[in-house]
C-alpha positions as CSV (number, residue, x, y, z in Angstrom):
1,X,0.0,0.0,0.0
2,X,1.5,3.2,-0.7
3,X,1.3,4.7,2.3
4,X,2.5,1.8,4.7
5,X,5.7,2.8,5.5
6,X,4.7,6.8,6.3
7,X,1.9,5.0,8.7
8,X,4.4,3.1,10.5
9,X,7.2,5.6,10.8
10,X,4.4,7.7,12.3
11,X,3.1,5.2,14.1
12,X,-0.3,6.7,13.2
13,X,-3.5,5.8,15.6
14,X,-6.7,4.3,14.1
15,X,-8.6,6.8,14.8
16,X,-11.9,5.6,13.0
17,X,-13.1,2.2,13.2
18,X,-15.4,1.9,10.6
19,X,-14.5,0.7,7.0
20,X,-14.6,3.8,4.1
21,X,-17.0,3.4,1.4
22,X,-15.1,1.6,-1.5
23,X,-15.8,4.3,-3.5
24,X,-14.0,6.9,-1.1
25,X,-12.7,9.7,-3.5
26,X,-12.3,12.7,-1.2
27,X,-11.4,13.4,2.5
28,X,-12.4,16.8,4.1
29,X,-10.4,17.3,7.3
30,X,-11.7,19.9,10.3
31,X,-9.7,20.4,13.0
32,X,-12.5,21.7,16.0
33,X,-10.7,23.6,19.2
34,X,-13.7,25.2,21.4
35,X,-15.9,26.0,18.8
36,X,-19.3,27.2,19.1
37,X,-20.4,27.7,15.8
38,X,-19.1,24.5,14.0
39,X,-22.7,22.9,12.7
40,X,-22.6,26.1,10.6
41,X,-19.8,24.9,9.0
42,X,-21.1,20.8,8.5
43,X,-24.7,22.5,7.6
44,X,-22.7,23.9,4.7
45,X,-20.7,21.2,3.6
46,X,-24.5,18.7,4.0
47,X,-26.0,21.1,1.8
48,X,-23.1,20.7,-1.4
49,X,-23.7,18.7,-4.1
50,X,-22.1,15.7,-4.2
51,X,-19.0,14.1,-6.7
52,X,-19.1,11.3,-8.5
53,X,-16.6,9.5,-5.3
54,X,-17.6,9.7,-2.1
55,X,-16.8,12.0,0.5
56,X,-15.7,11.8,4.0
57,X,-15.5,14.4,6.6
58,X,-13.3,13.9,9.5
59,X,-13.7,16.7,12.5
60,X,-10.7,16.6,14.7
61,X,-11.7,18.1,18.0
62,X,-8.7,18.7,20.1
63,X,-6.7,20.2,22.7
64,X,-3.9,20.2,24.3
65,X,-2.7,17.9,27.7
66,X,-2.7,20.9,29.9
67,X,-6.1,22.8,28.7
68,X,-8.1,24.1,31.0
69,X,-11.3,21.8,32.1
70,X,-13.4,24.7,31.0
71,X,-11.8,24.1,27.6
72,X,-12.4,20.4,28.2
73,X,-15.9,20.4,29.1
74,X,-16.6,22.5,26.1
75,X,-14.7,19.7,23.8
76,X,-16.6,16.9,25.3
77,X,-19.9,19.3,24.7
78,X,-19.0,20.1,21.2
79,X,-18.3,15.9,20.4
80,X,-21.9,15.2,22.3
81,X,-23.8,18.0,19.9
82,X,-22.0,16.3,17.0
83,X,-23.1,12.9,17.5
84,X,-26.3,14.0,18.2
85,X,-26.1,15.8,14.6
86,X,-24.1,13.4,12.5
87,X,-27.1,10.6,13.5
88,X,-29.5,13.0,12.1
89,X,-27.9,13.8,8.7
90,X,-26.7,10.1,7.3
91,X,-26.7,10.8,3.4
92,X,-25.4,8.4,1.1
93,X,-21.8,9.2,-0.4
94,X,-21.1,11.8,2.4
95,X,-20.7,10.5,5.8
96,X,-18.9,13.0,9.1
97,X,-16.8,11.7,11.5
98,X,-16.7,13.4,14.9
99,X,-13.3,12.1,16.6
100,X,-12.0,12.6,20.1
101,X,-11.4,15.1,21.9
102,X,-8.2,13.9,21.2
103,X,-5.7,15.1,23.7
104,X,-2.4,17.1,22.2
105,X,0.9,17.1,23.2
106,X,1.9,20.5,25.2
107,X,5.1,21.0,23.0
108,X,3.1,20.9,20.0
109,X,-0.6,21.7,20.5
110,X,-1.8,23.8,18.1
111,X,-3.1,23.8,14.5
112,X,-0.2,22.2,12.7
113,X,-0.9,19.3,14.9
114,X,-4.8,19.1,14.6
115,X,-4.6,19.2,11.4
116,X,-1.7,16.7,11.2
117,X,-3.7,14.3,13.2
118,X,-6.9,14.8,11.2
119,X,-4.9,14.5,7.7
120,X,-3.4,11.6,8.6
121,X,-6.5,9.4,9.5
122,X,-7.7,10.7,6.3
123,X,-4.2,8.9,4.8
124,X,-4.8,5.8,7.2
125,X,-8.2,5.6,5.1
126,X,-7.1,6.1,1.7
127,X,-4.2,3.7,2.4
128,X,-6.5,1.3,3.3
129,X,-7.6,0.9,-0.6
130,X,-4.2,1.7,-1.6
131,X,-5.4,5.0,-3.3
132,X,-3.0,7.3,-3.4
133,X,-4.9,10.0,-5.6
134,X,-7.7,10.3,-3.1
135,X,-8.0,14.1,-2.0
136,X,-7.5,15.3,1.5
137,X,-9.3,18.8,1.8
138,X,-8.3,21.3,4.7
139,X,-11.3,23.2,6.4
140,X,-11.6,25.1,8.9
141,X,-14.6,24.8,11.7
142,X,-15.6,28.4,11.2
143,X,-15.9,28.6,7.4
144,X,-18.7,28.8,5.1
145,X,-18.4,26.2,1.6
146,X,-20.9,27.0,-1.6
147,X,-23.2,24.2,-2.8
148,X,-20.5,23.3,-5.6
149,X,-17.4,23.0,-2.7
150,X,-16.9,19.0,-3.4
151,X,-18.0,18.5,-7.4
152,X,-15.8,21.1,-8.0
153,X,-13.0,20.0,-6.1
154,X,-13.3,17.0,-7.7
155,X,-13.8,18.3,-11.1
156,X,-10.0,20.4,-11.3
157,X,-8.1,16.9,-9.6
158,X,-10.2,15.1,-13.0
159,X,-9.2,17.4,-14.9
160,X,-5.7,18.3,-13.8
161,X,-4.3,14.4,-12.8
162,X,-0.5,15.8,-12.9
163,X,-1.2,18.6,-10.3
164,X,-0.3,17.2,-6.7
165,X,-2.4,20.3,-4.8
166,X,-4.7,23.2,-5.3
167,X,-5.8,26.4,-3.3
168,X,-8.9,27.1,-3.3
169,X,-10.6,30.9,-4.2
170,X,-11.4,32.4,-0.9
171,X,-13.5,35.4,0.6
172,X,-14.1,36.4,4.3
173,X,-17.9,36.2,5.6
174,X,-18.5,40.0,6.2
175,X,-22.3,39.7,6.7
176,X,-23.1,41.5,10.0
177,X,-19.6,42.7,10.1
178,X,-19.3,46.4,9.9
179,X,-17.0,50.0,10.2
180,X,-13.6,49.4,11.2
181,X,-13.6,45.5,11.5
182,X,-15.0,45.3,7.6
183,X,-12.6,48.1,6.7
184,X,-9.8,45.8,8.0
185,X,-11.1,42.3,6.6
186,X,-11.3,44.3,2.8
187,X,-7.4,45.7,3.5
188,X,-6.1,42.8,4.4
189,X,-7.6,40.4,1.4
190,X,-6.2,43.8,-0.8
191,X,-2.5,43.0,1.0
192,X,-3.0,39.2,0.7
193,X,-3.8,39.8,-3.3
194,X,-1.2,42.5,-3.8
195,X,1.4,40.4,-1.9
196,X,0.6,37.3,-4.5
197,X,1.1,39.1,-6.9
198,X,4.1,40.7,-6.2
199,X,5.6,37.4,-5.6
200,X,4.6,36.8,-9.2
201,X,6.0,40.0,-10.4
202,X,9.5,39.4,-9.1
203,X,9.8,35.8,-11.2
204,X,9.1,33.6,-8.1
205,X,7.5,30.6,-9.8
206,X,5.2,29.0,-6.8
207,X,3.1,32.4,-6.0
208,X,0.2,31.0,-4.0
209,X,-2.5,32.2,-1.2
210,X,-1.9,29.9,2.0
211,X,-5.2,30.0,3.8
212,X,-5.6,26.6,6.5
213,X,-9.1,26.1,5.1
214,X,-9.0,26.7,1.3
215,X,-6.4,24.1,0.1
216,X,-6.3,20.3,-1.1
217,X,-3.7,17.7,-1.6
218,X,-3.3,14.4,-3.1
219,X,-3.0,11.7,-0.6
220,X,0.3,10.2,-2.4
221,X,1.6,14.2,-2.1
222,X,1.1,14.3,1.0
223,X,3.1,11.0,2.1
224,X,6.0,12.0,-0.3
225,X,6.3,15.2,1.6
226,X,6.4,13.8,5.0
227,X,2.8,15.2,5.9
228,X,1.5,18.1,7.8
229,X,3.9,19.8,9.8
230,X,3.5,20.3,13.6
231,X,3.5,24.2,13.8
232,X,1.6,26.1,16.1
233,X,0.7,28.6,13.4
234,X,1.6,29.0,9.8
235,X,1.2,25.5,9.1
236,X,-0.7,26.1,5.8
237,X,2.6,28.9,4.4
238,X,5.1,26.0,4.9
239,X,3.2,22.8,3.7
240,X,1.9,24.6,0.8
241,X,5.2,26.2,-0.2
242,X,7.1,22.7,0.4
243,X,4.0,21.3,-1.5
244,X,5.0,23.0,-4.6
245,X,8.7,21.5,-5.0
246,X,7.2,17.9,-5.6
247,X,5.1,19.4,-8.3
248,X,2.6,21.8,-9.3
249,X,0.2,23.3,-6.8
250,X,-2.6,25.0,-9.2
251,X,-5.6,27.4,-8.3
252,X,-9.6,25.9,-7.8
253,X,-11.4,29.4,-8.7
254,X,-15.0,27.5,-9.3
255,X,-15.9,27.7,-5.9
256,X,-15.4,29.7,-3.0
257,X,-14.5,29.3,0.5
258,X,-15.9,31.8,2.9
259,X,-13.6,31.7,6.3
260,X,-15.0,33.7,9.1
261,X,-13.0,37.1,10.0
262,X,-13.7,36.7,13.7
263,X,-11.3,38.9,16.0
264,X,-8.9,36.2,17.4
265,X,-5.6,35.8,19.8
266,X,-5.4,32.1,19.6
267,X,-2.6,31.8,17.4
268,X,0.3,33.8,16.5
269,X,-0.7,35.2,13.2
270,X,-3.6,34.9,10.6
271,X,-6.5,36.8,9.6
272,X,-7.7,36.6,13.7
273,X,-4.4,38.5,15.1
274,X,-3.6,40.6,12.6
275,X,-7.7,42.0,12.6
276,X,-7.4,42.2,16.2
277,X,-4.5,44.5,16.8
278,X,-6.3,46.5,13.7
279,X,-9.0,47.5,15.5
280,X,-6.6,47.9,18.8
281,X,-4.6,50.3,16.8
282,X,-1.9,47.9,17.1
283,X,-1.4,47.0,13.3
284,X,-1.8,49.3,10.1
285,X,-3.3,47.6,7.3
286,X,-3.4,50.8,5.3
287,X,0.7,50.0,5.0
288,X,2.7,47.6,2.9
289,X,5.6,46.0,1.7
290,X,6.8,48.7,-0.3
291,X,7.3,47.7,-4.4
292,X,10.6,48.8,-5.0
293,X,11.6,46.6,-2.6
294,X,10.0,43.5,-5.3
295,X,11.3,45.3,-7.9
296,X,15.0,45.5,-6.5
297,X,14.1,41.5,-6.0
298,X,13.0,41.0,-9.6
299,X,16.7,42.7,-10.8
300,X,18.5,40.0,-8.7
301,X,15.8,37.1,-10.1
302,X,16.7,38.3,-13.8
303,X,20.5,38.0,-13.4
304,X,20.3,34.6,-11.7
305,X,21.9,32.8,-14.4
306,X,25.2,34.6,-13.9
307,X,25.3,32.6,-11.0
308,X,25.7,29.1,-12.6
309,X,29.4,28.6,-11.8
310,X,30.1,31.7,-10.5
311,X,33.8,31.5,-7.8
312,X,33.6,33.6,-4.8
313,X,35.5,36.6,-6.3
314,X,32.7,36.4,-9.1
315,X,30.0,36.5,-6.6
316,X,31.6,39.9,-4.8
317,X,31.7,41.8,-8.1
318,X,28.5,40.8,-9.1
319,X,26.7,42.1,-5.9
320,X,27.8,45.0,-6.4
321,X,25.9,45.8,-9.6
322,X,22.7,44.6,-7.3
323,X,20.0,47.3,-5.6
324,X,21.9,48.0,-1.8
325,X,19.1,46.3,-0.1
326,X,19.5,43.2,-2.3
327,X,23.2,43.5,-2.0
328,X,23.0,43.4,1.8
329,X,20.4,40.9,2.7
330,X,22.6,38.1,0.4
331,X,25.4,39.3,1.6
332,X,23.8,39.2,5.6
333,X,22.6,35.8,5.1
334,X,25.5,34.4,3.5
335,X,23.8,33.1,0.3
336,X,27.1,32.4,-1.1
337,X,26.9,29.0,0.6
338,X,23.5,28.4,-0.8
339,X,24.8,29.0,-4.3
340,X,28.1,26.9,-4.0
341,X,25.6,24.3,-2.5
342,X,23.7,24.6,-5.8
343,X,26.8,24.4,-8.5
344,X,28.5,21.5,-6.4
345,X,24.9,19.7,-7.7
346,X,23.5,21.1,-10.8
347,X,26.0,20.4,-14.0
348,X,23.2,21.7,-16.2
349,X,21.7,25.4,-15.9
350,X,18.1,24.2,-16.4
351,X,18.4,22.2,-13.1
352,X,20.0,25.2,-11.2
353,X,17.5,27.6,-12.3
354,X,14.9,25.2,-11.0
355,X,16.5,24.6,-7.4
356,X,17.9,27.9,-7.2
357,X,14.2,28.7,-6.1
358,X,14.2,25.8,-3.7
359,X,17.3,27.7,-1.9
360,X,15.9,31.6,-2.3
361,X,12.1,30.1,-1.3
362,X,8.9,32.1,0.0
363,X,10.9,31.6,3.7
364,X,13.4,33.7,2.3
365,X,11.6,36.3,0.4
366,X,9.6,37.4,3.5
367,X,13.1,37.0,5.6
368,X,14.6,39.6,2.8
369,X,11.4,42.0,2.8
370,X,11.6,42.2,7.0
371,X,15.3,42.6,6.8
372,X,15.0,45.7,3.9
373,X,12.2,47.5,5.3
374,X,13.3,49.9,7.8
375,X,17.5,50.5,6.7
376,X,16.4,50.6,2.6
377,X,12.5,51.0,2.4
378,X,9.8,51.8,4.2
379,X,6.6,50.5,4.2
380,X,4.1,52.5,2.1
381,X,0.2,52.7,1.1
382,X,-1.4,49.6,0.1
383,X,-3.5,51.1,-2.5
384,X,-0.4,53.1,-4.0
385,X,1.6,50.1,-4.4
386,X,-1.0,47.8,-5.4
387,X,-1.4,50.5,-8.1
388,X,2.3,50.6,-9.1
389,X,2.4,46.5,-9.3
390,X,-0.8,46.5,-11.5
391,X,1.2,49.4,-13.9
392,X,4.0,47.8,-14.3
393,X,3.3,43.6,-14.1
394,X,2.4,42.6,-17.7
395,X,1.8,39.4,-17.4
């Protein structure tokens, strides 16, 4: 079975007891940490139309060993109302799965780890039939799906048998929302698009939108990348970014997913955070990134060829014809050493061009924009730069 050996390095739990439907096509994984409002969320997914395959949804409610009982209670509420909901709403080709609460590890509670746990039952299944293109689907427990969520899924993986993942189009529930908090939620989807697209600008070829509950992965990706990481926070930036090196990661724009733009200090960062220190005053979404600091990044991209071969004394001269905040940040971070790394195991330049990306990743664009802004640029109006991308990106 392909995914026998990831199952037993991982030593992975049955979680589910039941068999899968034979004809299980497509997984949709939910991790559930106290909250309230989840039947919303399985309301919408009861109400989609349903693929050709069928479709499992796995809720993984969670927390971690040292929660509070509070927390506890609430988890062992939330799994009773489930039940009592799943045995109400048995439809044939979609069956839900209410699991735990499963009990996480204090080091690594969080997110990454839900969802880990979730998506790898959902491997556990599909492994189980040896069907490595099943989909795994991440959701989250407070987002709204359209009544064409699954078929369309389904539909782009048909269609597109070579891609190993997709995002999926997104939009914010802003209904009841209003003033400053939907003023917020509008600038930050403007910053999420402008900062796509600037990725796209600058010749980085895996530009993508990491949202937790708008992507989907093959089940045989997922194994070959080692699964779900275990991060608090910003799980969905680094699997989907990793994602993309073992093949291509396209875009599902069919359908939409509508995540909730709730105020929120449970995690680190994310739409939740970064709207609540906006309406603290903490955080200015009018500001971004400024563009020159992409463009300076699109000069160095352009040249990257010279670097095929290039000695050390090669490599000073050449910085020096690079933008100063270019110049500094490779020079700061000693990318030298990435670039020898490269030459001592690329002898042809089509394979360095395509790894030189896997050593000057997303990571390090965002470390390079943090490390400019300030010394070399500062960050300016989101609608001016989104202006002066649009001008001059000719795609």
């Amino acid at each position: 079975m392909f995914a026998d050996k990831y199952l037993t390095k991982g030593a992975v739990p049955v979680l589910i007891t039941e068999a899968p439907d034979e004809n299980l096509g497509i997984s949709v994984v939910i991790p559930c940490y106290r909250e309230p409002d989840v039947l919303q969320t399985l309301n919408a997914l009861y109400s989609c139309d349903l693929p050709e395959s069928s479709t499992e949804v796995i809720i993984l409610i969670n927390h971690s060993e040292v929660a509070s009982e509070e927390t506890k209670i609430q988890n062992r509420n939330t799994k009773q109302e489930l039940d009592r909901w799943i045995s109400g709403h048995q439809k044939k080709g979609l069956m839900f799965f209410a699991v735990g609460p499963v009990e996480l590890r204090k080091k690594w509670a969080g997110a990454g780890l839900a969802r880990k746990k979730g998506m790898d039952e959902a491997i556990r299944r599909f492994n189980l039939s040896d069907r490595s293109g099943g989909i795994i689907v991440s959701l989250d427990a407070d987002t709204l799906v359209e009544q064409n969520y699954l078929t369309e899924i389904e539909r782009f993986f048909s269609e597109n048998p070579l891609h190993v993942g997709a995002t999926i189009a997104f939009s914010h529930q802003t209904e009841g929302v209003e003033n400053r908090h939907l003023e917020g939620i509008l600038f930050y989807e403007k910053y999420m698009a402008y900062y796509k697209m600037a990725l796209e600008f600058t010749g980085y070829p895996w530009p993508m939108f990491t949202v937790g509950s708008a992507f989907a992965v093959t089940a045989g990706a997922y194994v070959k990348r080692g699964g779900m990481n275990r991060r608090q926070a910003g799980e969905d930036f680094y699997f989907l970014q990793n994602l993309a090196q073992f093949g291509r990661v396209g875009e599902i724009a069919g359908t939409t997913v509508h995540p909730s733009a709730r105020l929120s200090d449970r995690v680190p960062f994310g739409t939740g955070p970064v709207l609540q220190k906006w309406m603290s005053g903490q955080e200015d979404l009018t500001k971004t990134y400024n563009f020159e600091a992409f463009a300076d990044l699109k000069l160095f991209f352009d040249r990257k060829d010279r670097l095929f071969r290039i000695s050390e004394k090669e490599f000073g001269t050449f910085k020096k014809e690079l933008p100063d905040a270019v110049n500094a940040f490779i020079t700061d971070d000693d990318f030298f050493a990435d670039v020898s790394d490269l030459n001592a195991n690329c002898s042809e330049i089509s394979t360095f061009r395509k790894r030189f990306f896997q050593k000057f990743n997303a990571f390090k664009i965002l470390k390079y924009l943090n490390f400019s802004h300030g010394e070399f640029y500062q960050k300016a109006d989101l609608e001016t730069q989104y202006l002066l991308l649009t001008k001059n990106f000719k795609k």
